[in-house]
C-alpha positions as CSV (number, residue, x, y, z in Angstrom):
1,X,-54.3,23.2,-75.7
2,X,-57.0,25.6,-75.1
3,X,-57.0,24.7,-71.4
4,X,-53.2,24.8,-71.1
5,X,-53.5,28.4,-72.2
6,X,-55.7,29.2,-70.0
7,X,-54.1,27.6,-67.2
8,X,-50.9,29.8,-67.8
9,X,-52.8,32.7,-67.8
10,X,-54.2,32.1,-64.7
11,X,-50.6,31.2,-62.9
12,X,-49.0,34.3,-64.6
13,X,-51.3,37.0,-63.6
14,X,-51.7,35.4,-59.9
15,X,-47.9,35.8,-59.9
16,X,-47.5,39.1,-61.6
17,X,-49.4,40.6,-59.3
18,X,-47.8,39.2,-56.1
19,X,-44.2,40.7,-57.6
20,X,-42.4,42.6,-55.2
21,X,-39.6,44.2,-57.5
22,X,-38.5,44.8,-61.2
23,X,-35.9,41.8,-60.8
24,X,-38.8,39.3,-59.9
25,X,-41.2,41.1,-62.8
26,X,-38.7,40.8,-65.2
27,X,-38.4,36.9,-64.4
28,X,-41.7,36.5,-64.7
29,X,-42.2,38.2,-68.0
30,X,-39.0,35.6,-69.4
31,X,-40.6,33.0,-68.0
32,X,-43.9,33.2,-69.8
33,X,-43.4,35.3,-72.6
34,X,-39.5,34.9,-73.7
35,X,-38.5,33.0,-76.3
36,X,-38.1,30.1,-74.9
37,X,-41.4,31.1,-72.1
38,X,-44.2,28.7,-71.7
39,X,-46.7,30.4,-74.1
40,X,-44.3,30.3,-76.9
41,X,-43.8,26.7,-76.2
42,X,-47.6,26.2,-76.7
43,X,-47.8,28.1,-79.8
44,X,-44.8,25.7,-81.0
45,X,-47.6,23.0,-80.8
46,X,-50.1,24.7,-83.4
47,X,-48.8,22.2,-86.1
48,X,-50.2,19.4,-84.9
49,X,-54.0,21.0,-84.9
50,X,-56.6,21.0,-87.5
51,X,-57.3,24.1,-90.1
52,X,-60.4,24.9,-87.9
53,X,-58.5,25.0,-84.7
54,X,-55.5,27.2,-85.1
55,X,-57.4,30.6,-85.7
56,X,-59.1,29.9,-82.8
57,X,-56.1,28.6,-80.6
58,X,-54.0,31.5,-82.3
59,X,-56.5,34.0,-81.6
60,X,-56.6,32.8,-77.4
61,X,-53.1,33.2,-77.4
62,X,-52.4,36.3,-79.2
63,X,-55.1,37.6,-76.5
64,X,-53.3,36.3,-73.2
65,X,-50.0,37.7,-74.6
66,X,-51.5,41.4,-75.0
67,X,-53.3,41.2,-71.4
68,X,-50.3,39.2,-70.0
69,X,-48.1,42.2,-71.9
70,X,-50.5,45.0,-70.1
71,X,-50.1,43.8,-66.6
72,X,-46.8,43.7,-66.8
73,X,-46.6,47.4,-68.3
74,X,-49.0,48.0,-64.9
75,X,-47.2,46.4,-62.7
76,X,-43.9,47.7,-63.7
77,X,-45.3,51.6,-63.2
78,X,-46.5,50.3,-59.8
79,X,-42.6,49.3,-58.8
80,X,-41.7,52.6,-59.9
81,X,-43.8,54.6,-58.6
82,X,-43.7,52.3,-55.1
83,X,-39.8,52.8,-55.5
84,X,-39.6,56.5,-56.1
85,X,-42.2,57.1,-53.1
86,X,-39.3,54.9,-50.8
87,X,-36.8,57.1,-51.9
88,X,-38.3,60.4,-51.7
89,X,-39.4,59.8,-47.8
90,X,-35.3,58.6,-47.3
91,X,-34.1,61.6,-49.2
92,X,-36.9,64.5,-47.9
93,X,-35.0,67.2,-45.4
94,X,-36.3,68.8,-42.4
95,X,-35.8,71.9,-42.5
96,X,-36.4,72.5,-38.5
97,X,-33.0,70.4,-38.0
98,X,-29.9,72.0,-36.8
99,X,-27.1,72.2,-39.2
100,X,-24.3,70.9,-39.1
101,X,-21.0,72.9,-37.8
102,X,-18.1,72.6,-40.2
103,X,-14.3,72.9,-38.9
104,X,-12.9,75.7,-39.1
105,X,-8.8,75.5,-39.8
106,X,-6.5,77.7,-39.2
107,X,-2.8,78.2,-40.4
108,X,-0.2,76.2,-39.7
109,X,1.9,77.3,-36.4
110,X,5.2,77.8,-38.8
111,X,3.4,79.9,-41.3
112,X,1.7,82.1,-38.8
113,X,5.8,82.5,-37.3
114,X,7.1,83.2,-41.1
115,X,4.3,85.8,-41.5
116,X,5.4,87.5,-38.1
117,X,9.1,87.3,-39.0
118,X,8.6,88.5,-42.8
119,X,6.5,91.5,-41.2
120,X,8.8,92.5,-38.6
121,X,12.2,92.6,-40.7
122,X,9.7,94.4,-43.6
123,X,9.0,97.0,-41.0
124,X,13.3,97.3,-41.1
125,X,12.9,97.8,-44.5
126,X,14.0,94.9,-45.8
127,X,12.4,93.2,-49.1
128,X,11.7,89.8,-49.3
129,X,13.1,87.5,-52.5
130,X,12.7,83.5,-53.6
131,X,14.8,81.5,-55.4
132,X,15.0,77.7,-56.5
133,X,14.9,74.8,-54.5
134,X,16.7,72.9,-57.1
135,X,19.8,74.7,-57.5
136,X,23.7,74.9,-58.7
137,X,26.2,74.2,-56.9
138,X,27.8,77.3,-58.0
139,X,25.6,79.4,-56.1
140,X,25.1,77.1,-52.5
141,X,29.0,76.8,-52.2
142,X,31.3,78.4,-54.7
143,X,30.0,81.9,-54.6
144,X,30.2,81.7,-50.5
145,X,33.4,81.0,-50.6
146,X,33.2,77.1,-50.3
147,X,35.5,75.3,-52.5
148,X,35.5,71.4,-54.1
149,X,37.3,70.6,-50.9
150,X,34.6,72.0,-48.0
151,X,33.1,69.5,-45.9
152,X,29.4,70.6,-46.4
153,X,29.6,69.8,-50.2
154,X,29.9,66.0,-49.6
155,X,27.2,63.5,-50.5
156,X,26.8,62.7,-46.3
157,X,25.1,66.4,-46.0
158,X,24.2,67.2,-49.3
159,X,21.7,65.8,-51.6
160,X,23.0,66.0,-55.2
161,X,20.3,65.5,-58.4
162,X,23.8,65.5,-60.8
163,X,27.4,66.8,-60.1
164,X,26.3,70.2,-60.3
165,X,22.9,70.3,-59.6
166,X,21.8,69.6,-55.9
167,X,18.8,70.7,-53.6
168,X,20.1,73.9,-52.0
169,X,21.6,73.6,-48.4
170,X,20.3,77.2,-47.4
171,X,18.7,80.3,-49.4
172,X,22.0,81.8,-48.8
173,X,21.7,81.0,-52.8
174,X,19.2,83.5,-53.2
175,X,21.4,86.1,-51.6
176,X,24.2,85.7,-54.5
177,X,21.5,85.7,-57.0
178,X,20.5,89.0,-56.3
179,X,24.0,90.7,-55.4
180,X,24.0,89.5,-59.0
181,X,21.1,91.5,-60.3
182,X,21.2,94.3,-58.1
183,X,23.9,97.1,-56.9
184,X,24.2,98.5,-53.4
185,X,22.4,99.4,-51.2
186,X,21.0,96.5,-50.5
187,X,18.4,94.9,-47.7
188,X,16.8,91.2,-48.5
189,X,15.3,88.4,-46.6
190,X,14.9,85.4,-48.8
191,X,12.4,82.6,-46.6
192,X,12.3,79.1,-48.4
193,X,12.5,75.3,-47.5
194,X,16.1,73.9,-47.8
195,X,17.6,70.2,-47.8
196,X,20.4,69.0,-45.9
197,X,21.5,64.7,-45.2
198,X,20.4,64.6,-41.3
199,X,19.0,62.5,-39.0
200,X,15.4,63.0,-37.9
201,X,15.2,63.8,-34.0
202,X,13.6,66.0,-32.0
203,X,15.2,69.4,-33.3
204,X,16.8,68.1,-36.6
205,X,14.9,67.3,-40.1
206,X,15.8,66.6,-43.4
207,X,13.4,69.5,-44.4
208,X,13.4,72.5,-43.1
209,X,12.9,76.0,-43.5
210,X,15.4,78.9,-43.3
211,X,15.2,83.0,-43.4
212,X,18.4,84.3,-44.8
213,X,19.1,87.8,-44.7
214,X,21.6,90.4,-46.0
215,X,22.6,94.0,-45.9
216,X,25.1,95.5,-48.4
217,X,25.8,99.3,-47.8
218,X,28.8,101.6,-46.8
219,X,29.9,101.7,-43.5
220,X,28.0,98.4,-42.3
221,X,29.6,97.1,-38.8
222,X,29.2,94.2,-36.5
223,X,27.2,96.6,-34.5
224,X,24.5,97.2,-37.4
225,X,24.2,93.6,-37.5
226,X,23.4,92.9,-33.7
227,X,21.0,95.5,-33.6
228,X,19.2,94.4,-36.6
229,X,19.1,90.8,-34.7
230,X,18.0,91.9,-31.1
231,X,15.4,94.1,-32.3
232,X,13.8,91.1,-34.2
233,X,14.1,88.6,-30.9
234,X,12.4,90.8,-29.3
235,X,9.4,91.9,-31.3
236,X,9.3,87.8,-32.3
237,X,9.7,86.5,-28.8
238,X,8.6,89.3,-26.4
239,X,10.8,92.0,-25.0
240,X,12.3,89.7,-21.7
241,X,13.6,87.6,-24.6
242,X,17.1,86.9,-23.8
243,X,19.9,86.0,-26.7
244,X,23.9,86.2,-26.9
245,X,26.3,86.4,-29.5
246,X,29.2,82.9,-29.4
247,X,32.3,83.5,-31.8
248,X,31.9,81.3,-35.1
249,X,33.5,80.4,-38.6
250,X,30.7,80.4,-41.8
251,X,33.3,80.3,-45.2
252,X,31.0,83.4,-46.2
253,X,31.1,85.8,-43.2
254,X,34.3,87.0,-41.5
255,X,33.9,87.8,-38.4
256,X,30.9,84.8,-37.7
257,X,28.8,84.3,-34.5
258,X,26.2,82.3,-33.5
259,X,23.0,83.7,-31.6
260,X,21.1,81.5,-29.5
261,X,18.0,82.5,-27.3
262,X,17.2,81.4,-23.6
263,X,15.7,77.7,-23.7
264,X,12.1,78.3,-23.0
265,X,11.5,74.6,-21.3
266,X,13.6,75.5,-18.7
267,X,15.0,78.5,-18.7
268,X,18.1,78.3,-18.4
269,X,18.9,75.3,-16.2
270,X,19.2,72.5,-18.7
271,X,17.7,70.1,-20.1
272,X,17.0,67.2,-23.0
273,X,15.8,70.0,-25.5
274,X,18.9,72.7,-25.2
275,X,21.1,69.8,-24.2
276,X,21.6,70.9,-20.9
277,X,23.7,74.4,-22.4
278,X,20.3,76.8,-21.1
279,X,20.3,77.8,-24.5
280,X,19.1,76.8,-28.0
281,X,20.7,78.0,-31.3
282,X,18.9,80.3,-33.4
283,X,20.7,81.6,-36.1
284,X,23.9,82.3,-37.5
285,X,25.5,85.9,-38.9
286,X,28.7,87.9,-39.5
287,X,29.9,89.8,-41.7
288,X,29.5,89.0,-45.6
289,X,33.3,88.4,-46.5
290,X,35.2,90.6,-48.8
291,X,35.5,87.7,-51.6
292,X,32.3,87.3,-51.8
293,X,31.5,90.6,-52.2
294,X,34.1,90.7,-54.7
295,X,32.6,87.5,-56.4
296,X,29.5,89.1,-57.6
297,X,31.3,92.6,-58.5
298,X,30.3,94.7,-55.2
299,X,33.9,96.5,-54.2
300,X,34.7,95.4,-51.1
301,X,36.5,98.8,-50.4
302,X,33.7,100.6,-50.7
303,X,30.8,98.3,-49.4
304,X,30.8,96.2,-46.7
305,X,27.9,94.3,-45.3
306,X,26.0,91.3,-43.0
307,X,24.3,88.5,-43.6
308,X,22.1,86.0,-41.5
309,X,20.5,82.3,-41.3
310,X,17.5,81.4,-39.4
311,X,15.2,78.1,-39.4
312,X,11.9,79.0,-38.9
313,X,11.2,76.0,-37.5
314,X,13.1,76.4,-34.0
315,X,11.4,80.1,-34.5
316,X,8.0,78.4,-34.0
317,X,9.1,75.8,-31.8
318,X,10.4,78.6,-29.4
319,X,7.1,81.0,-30.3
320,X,4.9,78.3,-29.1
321,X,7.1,76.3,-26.5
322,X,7.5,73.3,-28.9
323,X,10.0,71.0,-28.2
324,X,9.5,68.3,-31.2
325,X,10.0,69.3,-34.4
326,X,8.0,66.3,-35.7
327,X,4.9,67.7,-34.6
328,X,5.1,70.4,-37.7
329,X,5.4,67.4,-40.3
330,X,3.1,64.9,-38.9
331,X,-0.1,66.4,-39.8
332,X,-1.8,65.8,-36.2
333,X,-4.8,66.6,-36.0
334,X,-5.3,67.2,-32.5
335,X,-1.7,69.2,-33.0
336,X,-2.8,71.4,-35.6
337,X,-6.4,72.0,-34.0
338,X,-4.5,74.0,-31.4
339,X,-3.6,76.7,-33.4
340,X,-7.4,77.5,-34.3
């Protein structure tokens, strides 16, 4: 028994010291010292010796257990220390590298058209208001003059959340709202997304975003309103930008127009993007009708007034010669990186 003690004690420190990681140290240290290791399965044996043997045998292995026991305590702090010297050369920095250059971004082309817009009509004097994007019916159709029976309040333009509740068609909402708060005179922008049924192509979205203006004052004429709308083409799009004025019907304006601005892929001649017309649509305006003036309490003897819709989107796509108005939604990249 003595020699088979001594044998282990010679296999276990030749191969504790050749360990070349914690896994293989700790296999070691179950394989001779665990419970079921091979020097607890010679001490199992002590039964079968004599009274004068087992102090001695006892003794011999109580002895290679502490030494075995030691060089594994060693050997462990070698690991370590072997490990932690591994890692601290992968992890050390050299401070004589160059650093890294980070992106930069930028804002996105239709807020950098927005902030343009909101500053030039400010600079008219106007103020700029916000409203829901989940909004009442009441207010989208019914205060503009739209009634059950209007085309645009069907489910194939409009998305509804309940009968009464939809996601608003235009911030023309936010106009009511405030002819509801405050009196005459009055001179508002109100910017905002807005949610119409549409197919997605290369000028139309689903999502968009829309400036909506009004005016309420005494003595406001067709002629105010055209002003207001040239001068803003102009500062927006340069002063060679051209624009006209087409006849149109909104429920809420009487008279209504249309303004479109010169197609700035080709000028004029046609093409895919103005569908061959030479022009684009920009916005449309006229004069807020008397029963919706009369709708919010504002005397429509008294006070007369304009109003005006706008997506910003064709804005940017016409500040920056877009001609896809994907490209804002798509989150390109190589798109956006132009705008830097």
């Amino acid at each position: 028994m003595k020699t088979a003690l001594e044998q282990i004690k010679k296999q276990a420190t030749e191969r504790l010291e050749r360990a070349e990681g914690p896994s293989v140290l700790e296999e070691l240290r179950v394989r001779y010292l665990g419970k079921k290791g091979e020097l607890t399965a010679i001490l199992k044996q002590m039964g079968g010796l004599s009274t004068e043997e087992r102090p001695i045998i006892g003794q011999l292995a109580n002895q290679i257990r502490e030494e075995l026991e030691s060089l594994i305590a060693r050997k462990s702090k070698e690991l370590e220390g072997a490990a932690q010297e591994l890692r601290l050369h992968a992890e050390k920095l050299d401070v004589t590298m160059p650093g890294r250059s980070r992106s930069i971004g930028a804002r996105h082309p239709m807020n950098i058209v927005l902030e343009e817009a909101k500053e030039i009509f400010l600079g008219m004097g106007f103020t700029a208001v916000e409203g829901p994007e989940v909004e009442y019916d009441y207010y989208c159709f019914e205060a503009l003059n739209m009634p059950k029976t209007h085309p645009a309040r069907d489910t194939q333009d409009t998305f509804y959340i309940t009968d009464d509740i939809i996601l608003r068609t235009h911030t023309s909402s936010v106009q009511v709202r405030t002819m509801e708060k405050w009196q005459p005179p009055l001179r508002i922008i109100s910017p905002g997304r807005v949610y119409r049924v549409d197919e997605v192509d290369a000028t139309h979205s689903p999502l968009f975003h829309q400036i909506e203006g009004l005016v309420v004052d005494k003595g406001i004429t067709m002629g105010d309103l055209k002003g207001v709308l040239e001068t803003f083409a102009k500062r927006l799009f340069g002063e060679d930008a051209k624009v006209r004025f087409r006849p149109h019907h909104f429920p809420y304006t009487e008279p209504s127009a249309e303004m479109d601005t010169l197609c700035y892929v080709c000028h004029g001649e046609g093409c895919r993007l103005c569908k061959f017309e030479g022009y684009i649509e920009l916005l449309g305006c006229g004069m807020v009708h008397p029963k919706v003036l009369a709708g919010v309490g504002i005397d429509p003897e008294i006070y007369s007034g304009f109003a005006f819709g706008m997506g910003y989107d064709r804005m940017a796509m016409r500040r920056f010669g877009i001609n896809d108005i994907r490209l804002f939604f798509e989150n390109d990249l190589r798109f956006l990186q132009q705008f830097r």
